[in-house]
Backbone as XML, in Angstrom:
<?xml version="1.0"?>
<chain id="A" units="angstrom">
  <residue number="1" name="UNK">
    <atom name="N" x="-10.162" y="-4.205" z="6.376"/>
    <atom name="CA" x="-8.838" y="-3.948" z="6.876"/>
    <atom name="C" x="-8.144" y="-2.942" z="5.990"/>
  </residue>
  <residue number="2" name="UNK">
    <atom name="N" x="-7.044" y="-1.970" z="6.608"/>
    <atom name="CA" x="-6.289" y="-1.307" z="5.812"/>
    <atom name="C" x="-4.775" y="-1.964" z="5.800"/>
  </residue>
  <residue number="3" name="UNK">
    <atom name="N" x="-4.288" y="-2.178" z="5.111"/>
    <atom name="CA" x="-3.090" y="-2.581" z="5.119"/>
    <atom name="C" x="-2.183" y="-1.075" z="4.034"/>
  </residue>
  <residue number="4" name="UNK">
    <atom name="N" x="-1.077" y="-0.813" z="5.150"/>
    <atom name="CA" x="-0.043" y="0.015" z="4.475"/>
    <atom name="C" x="1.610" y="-0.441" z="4.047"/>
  </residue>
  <residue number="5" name="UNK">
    <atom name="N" x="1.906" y="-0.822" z="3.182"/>
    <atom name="CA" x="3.025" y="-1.437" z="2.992"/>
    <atom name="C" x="3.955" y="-0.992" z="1.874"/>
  </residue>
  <residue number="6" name="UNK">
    <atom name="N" x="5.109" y="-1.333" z="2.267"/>
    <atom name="CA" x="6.402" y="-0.889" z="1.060"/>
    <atom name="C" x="7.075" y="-2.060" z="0.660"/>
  </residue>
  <residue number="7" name="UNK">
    <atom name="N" x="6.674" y="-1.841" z="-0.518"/>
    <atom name="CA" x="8.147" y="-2.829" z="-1.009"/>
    <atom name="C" x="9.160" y="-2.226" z="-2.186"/>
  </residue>
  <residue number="8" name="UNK">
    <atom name="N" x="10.665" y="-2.981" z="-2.089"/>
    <atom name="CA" x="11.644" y="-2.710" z="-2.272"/>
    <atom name="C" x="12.935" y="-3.843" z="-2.687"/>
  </residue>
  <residue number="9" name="UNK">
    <atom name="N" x="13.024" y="-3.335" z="-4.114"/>
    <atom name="CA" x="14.084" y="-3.663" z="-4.797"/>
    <atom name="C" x="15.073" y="-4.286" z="-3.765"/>
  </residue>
  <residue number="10" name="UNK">
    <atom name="N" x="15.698" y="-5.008" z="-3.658"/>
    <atom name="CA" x="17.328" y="-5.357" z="-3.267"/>
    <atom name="C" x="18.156" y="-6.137" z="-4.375"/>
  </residue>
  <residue number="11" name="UNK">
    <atom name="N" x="18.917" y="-5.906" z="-4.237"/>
    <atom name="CA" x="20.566" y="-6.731" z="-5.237"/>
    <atom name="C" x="20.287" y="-6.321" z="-6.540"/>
  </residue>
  <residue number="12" name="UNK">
    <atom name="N" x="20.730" y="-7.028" z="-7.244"/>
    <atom name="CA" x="21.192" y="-6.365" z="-8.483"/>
    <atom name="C" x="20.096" y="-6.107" z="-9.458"/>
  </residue>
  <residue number="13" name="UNK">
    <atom name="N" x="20.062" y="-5.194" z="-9.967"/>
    <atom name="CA" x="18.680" y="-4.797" z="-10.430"/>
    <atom name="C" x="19.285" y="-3.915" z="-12.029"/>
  </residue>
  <residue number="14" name="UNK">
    <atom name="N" x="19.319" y="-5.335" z="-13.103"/>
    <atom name="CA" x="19.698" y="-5.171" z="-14.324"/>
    <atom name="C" x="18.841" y="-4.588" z="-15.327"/>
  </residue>
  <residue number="15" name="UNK">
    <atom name="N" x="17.359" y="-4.728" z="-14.600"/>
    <atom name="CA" x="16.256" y="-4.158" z="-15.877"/>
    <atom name="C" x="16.268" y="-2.570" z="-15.707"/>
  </residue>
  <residue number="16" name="UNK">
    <atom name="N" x="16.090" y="-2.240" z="-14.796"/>
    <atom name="CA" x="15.731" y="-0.782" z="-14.639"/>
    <atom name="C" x="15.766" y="0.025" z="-13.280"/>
  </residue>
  <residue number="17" name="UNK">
    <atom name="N" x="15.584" y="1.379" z="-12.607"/>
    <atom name="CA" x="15.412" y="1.751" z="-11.393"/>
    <atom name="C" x="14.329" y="1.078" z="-10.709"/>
  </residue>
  <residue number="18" name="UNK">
    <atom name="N" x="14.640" y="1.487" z="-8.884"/>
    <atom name="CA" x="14.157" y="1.294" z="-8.206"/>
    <atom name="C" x="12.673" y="1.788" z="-8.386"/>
  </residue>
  <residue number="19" name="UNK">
    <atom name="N" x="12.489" y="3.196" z="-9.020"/>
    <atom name="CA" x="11.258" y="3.705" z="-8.968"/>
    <atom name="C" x="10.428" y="2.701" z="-9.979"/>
  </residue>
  <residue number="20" name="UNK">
    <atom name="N" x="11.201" y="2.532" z="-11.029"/>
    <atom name="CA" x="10.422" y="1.449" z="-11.968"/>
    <atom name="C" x="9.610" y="0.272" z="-11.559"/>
  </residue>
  <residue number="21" name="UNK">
    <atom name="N" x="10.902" y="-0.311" z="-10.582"/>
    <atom name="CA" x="10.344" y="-1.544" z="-9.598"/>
    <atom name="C" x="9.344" y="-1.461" z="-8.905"/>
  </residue>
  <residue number="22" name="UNK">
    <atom name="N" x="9.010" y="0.129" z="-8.440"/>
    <atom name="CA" x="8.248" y="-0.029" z="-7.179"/>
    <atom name="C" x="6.758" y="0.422" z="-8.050"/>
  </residue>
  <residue number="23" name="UNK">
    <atom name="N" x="7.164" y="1.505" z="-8.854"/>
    <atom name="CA" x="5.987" y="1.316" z="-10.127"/>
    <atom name="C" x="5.237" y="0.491" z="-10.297"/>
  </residue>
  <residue number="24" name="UNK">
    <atom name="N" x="5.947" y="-1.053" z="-11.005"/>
    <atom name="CA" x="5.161" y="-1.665" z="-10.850"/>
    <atom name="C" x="4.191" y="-2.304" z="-10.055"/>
  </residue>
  <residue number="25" name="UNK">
    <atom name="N" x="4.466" y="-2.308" z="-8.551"/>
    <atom name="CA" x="3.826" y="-2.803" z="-7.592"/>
    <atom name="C" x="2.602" y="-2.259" z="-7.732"/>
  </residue>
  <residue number="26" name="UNK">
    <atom name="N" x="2.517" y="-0.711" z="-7.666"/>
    <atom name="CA" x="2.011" y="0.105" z="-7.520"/>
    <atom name="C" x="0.669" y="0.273" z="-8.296"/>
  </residue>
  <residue number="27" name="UNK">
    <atom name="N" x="1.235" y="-0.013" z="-9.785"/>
    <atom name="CA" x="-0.158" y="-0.344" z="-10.580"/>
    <atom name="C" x="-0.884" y="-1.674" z="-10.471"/>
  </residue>
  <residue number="28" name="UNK">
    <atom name="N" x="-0.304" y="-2.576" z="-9.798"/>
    <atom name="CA" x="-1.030" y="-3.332" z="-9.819"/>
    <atom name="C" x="-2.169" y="-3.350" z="-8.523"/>
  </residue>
  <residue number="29" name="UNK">
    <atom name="N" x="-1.477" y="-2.441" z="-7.550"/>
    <atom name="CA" x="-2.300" y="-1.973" z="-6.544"/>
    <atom name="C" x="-4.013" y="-1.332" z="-7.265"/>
  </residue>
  <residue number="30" name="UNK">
    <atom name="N" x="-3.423" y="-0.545" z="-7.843"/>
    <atom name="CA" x="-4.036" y="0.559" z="-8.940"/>
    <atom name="C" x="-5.103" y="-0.411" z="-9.394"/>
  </residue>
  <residue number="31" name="UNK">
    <atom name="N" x="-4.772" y="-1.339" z="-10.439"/>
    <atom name="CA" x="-5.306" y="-1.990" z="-11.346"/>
    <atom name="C" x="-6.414" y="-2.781" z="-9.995"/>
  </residue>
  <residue number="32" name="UNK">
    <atom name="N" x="-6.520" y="-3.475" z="-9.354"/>
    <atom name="CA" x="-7.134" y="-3.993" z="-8.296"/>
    <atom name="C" x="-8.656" y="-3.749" z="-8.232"/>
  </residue>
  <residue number="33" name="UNK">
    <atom name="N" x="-8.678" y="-1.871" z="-7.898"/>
    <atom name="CA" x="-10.282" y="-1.609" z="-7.933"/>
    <atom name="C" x="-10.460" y="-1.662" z="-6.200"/>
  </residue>
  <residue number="34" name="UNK">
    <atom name="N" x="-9.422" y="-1.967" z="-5.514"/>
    <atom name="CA" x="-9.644" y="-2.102" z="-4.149"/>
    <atom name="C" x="-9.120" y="-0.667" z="-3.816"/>
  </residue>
  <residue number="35" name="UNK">
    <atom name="N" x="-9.855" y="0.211" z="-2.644"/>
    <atom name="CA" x="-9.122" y="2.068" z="-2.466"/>
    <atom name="C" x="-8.089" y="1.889" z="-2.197"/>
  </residue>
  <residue number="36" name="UNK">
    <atom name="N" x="-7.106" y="2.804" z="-2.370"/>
    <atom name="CA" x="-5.859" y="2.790" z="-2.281"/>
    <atom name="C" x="-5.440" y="4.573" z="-2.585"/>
  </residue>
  <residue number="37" name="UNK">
    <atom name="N" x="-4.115" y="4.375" z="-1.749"/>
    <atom name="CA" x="-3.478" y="5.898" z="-1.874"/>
    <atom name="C" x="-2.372" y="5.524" z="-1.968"/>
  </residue>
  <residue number="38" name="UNK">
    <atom name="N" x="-1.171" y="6.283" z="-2.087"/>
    <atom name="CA" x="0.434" y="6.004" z="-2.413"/>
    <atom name="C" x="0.826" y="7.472" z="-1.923"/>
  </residue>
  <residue number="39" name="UNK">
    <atom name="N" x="1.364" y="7.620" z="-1.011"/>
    <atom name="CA" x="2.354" y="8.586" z="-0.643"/>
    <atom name="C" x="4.344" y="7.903" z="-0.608"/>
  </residue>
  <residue number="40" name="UNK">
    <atom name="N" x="5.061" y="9.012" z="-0.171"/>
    <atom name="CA" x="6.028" y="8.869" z="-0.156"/>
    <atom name="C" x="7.056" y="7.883" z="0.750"/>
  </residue>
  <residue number="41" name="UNK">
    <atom name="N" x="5.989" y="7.052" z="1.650"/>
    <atom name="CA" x="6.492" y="5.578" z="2.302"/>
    <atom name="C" x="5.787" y="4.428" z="1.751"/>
  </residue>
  <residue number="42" name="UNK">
    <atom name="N" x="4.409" y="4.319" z="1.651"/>
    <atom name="CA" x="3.718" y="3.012" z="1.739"/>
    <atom name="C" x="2.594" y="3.819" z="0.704"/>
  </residue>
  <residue number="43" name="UNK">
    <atom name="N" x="2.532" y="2.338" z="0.234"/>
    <atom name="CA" x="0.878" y="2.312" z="-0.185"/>
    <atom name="C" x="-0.030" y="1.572" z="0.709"/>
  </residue>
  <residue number="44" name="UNK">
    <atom name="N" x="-1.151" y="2.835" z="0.436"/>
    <atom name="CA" x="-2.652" y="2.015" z="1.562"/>
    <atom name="C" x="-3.584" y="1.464" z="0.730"/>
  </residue>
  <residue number="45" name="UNK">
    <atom name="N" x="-4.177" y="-0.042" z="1.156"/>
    <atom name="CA" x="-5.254" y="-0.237" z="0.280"/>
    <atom name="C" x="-5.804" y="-0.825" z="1.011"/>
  </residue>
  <residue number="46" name="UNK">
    <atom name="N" x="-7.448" y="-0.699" z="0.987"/>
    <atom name="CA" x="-8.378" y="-1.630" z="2.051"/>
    <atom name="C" x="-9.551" y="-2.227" z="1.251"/>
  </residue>
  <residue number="47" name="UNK">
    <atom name="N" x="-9.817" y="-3.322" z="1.753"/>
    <atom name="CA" x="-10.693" y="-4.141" z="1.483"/>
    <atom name="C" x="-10.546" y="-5.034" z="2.939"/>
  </residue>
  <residue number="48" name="UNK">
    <atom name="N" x="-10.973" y="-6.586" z="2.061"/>
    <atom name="CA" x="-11.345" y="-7.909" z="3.103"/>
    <atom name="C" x="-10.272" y="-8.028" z="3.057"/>
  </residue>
  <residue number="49" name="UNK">
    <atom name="N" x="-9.363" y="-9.562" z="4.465"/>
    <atom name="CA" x="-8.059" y="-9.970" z="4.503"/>
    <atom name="C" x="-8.063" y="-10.718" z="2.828"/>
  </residue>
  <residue number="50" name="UNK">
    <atom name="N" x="-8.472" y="-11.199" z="2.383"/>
    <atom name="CA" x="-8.293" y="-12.406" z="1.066"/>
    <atom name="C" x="-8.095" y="-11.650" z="0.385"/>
  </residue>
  <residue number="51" name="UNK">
    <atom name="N" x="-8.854" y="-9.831" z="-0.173"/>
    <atom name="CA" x="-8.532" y="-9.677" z="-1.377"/>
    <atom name="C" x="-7.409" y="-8.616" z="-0.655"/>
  </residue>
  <residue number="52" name="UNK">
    <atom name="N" x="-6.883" y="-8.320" z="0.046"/>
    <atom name="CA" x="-6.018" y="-7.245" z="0.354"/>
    <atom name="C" x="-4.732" y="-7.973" z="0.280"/>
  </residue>
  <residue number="53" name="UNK">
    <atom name="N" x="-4.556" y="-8.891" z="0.795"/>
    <atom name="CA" x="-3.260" y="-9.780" z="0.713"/>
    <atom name="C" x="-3.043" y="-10.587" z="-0.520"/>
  </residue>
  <residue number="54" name="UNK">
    <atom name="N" x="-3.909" y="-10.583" z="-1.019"/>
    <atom name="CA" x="-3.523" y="-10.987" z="-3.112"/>
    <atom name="C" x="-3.271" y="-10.253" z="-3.527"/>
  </residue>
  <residue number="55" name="UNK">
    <atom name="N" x="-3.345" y="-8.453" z="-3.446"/>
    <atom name="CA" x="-2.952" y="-7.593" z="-3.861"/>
    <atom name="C" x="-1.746" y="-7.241" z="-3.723"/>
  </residue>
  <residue number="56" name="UNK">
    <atom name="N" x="-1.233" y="-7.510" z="-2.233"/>
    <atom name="CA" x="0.182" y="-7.322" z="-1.582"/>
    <atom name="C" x="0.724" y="-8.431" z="-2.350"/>
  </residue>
  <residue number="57" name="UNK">
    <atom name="N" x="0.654" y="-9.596" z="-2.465"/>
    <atom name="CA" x="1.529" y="-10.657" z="-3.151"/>
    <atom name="C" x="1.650" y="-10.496" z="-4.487"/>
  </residue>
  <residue number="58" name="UNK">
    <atom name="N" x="0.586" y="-9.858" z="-5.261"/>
    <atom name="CA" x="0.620" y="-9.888" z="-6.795"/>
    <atom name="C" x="1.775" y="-8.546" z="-6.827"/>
  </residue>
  <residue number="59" name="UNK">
    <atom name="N" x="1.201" y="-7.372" z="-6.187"/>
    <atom name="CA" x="2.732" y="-6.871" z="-5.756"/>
    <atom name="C" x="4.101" y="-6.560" z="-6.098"/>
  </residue>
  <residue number="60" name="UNK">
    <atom name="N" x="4.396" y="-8.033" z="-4.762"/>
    <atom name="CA" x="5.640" y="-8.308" z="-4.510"/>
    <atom name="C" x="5.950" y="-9.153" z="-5.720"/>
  </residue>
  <residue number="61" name="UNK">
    <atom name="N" x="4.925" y="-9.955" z="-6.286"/>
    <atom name="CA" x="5.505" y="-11.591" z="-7.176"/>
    <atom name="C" x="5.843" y="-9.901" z="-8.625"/>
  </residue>
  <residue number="62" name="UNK">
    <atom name="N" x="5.062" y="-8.806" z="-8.614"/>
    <atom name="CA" x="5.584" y="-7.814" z="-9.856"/>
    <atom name="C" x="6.932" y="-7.469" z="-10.225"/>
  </residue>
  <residue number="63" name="UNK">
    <atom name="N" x="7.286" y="-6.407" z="-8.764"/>
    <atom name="CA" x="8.607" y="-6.690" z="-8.246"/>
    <atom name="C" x="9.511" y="-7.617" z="-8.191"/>
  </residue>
  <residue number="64" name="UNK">
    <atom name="N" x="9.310" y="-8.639" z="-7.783"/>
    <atom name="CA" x="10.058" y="-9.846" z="-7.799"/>
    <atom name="C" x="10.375" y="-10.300" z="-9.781"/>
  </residue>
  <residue number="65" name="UNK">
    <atom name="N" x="9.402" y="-10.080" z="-10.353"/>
    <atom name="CA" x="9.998" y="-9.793" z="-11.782"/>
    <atom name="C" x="11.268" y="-9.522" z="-12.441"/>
  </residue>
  <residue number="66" name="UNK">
    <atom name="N" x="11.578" y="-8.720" z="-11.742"/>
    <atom name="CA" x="12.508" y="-7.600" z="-12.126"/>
    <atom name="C" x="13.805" y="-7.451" z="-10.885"/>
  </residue>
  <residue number="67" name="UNK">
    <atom name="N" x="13.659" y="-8.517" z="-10.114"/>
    <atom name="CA" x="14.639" y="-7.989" z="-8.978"/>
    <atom name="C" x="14.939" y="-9.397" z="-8.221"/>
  </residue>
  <residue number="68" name="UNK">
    <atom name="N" x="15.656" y="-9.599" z="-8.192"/>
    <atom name="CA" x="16.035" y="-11.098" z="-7.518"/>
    <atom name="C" x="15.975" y="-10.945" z="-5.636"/>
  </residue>
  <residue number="69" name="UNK">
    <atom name="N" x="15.593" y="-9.968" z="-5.596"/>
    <atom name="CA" x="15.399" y="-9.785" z="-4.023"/>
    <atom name="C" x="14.572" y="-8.989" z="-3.748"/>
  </residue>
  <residue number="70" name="UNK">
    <atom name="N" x="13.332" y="-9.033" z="-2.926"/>
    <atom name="CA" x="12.055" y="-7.909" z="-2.371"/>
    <atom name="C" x="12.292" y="-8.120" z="-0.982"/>
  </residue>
  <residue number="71" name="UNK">
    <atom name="N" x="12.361" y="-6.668" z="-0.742"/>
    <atom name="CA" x="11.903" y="-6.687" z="0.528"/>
    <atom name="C" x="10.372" y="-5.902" z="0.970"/>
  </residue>
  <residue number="72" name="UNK">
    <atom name="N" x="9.837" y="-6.424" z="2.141"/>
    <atom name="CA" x="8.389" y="-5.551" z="2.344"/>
    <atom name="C" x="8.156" y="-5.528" z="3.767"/>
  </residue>
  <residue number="73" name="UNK">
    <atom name="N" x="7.355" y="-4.418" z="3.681"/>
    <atom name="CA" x="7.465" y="-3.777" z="5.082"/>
    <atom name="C" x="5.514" y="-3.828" z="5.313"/>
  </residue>
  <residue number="74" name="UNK">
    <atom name="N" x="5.137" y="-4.299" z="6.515"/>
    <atom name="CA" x="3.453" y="-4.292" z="5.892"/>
    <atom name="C" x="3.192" y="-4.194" z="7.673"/>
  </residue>
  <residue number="75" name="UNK">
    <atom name="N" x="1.804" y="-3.384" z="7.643"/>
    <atom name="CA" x="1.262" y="-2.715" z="8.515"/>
    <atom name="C" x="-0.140" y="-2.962" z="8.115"/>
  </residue>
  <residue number="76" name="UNK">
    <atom name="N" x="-0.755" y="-3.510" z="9.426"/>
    <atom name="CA" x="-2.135" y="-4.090" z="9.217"/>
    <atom name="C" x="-3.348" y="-3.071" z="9.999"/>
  </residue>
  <residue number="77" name="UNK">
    <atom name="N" x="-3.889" y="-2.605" z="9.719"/>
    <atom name="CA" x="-5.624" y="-2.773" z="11.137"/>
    <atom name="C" x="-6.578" y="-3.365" z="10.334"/>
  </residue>
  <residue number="78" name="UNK">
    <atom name="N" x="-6.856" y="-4.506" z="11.401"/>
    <atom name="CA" x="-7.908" y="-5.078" z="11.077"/>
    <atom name="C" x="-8.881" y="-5.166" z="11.999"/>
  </residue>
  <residue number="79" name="UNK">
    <atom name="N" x="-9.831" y="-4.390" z="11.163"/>
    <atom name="CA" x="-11.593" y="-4.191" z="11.826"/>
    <atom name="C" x="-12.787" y="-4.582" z="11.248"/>
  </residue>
  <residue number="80" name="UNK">
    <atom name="N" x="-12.787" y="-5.632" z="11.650"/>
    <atom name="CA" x="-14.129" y="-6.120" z="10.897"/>
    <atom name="C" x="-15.291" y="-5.159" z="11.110"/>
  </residue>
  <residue number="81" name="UNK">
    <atom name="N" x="-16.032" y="-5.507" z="10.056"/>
    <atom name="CA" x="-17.147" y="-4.358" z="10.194"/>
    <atom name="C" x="-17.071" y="-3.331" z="9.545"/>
  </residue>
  <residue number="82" name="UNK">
    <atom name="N" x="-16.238" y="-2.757" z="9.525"/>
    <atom name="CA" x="-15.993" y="-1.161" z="9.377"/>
    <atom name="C" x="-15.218" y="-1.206" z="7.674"/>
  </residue>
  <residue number="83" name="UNK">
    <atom name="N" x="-15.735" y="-0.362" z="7.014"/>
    <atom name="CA" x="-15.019" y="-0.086" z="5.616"/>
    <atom name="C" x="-14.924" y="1.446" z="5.564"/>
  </residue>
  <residue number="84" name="UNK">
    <atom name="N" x="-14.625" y="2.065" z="4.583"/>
    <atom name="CA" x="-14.144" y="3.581" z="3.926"/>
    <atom name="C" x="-13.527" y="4.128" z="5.405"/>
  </residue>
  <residue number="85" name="UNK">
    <atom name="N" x="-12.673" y="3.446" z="5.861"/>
    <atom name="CA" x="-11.649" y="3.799" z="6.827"/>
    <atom name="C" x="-10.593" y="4.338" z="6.392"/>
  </residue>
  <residue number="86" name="UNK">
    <atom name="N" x="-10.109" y="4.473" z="5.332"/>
    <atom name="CA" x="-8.998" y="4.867" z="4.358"/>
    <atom name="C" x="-9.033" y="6.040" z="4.211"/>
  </residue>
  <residue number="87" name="UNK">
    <atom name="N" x="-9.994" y="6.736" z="4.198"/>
    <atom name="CA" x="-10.007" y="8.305" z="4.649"/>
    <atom name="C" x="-10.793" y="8.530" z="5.671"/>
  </residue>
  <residue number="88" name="UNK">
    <atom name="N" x="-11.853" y="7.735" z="6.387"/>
    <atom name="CA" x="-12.653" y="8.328" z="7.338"/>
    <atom name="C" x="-11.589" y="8.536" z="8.197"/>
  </residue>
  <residue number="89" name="UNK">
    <atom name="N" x="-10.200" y="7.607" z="9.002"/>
    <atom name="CA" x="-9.989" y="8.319" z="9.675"/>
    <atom name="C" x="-8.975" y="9.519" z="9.812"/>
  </residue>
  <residue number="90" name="UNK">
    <atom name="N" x="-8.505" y="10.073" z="8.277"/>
    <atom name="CA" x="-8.124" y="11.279" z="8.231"/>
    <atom name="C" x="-8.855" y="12.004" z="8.523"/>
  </residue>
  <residue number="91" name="UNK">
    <atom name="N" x="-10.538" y="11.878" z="7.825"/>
    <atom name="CA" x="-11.125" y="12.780" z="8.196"/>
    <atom name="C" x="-11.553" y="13.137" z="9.910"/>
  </residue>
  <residue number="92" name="UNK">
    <atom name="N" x="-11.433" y="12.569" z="10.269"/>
    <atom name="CA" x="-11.810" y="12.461" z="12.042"/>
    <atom name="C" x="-10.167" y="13.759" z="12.403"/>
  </residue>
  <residue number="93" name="UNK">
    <atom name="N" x="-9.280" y="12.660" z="12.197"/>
    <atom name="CA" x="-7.836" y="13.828" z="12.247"/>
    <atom name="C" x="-8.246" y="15.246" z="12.186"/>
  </residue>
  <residue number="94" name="UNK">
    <atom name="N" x="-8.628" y="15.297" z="11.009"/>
    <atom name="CA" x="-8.993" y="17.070" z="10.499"/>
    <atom name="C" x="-9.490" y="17.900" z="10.757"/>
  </residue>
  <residue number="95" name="UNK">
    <atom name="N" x="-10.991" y="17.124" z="11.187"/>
    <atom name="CA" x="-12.007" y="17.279" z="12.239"/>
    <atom name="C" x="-11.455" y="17.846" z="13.560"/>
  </residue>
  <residue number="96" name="UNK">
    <atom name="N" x="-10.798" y="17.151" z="14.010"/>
    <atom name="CA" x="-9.979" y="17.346" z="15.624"/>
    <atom name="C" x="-9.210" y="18.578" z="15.573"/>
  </residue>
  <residue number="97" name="UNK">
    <atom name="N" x="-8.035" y="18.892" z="14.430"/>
    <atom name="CA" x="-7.599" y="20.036" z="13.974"/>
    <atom name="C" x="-8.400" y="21.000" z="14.132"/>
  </residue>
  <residue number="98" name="UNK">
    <atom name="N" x="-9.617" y="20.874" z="13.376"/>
    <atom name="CA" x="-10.404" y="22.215" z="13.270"/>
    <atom name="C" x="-11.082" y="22.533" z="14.016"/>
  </residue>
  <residue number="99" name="UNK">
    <atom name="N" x="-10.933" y="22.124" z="14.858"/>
    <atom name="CA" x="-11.467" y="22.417" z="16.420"/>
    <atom name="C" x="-10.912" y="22.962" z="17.541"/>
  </residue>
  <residue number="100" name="UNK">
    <atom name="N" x="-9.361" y="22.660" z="17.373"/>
    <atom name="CA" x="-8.285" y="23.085" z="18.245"/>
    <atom name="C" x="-8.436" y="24.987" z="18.260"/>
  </residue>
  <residue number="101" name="UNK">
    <atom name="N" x="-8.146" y="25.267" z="19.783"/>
    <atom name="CA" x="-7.876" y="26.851" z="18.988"/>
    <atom name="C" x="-6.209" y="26.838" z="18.983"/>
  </residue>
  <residue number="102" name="UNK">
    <atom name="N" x="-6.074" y="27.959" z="17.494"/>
    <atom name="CA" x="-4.987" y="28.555" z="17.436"/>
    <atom name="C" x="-3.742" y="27.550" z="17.007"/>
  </residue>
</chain>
């Protein structure tokens, strides 16, 4: 499965910025060993449902550290069977692009 999700600081947030907060999520995504990318909405990371959703909770419980309120936003496909979907299907995208004329 790929799961793409955001999470986010709410209320009062005495330790440090938002980016800090979300930082941390982020490495722990990182730290995992499961693929993963981070653009400017969500992070993607895929594996199985068990280890993808311990990742999302270890996460949020990071965040939640530091912030008396998380919010998260989470986006699933789940396909059994199928792995290195995390870029295969950009690459298919690109593929299609480079085919188009003009």
């Amino acid at each position: 499965m790929i799961a793409a999700f955001s999470i986010s600081p709410t209320g009062s947030d005495e330790t440090g910025s938002v980016s800090e907060a979300v930082a941390r999520a982020v490495r722990v995504v990182r730290e995992s060993g499961l693929p993963c990318e981070t653009n400017s909405m969500f992070t993607n990371v895929e594996g199985e449902w068990d280890e993808v959703m311990a990742v999302v909770k270890a996460a949020v419980d990071a965040v939640a550290e530091v912030s008396p309120r998380v919010g998260l936003v989470l986006k699933a496909d789940i396909r059994p069977g199928y792995d290195g979907q995390l870029t295969a299907k950009v690459e298919r995208i690109e593929s299609a692009l480079a085919g188009q004329d003009g």
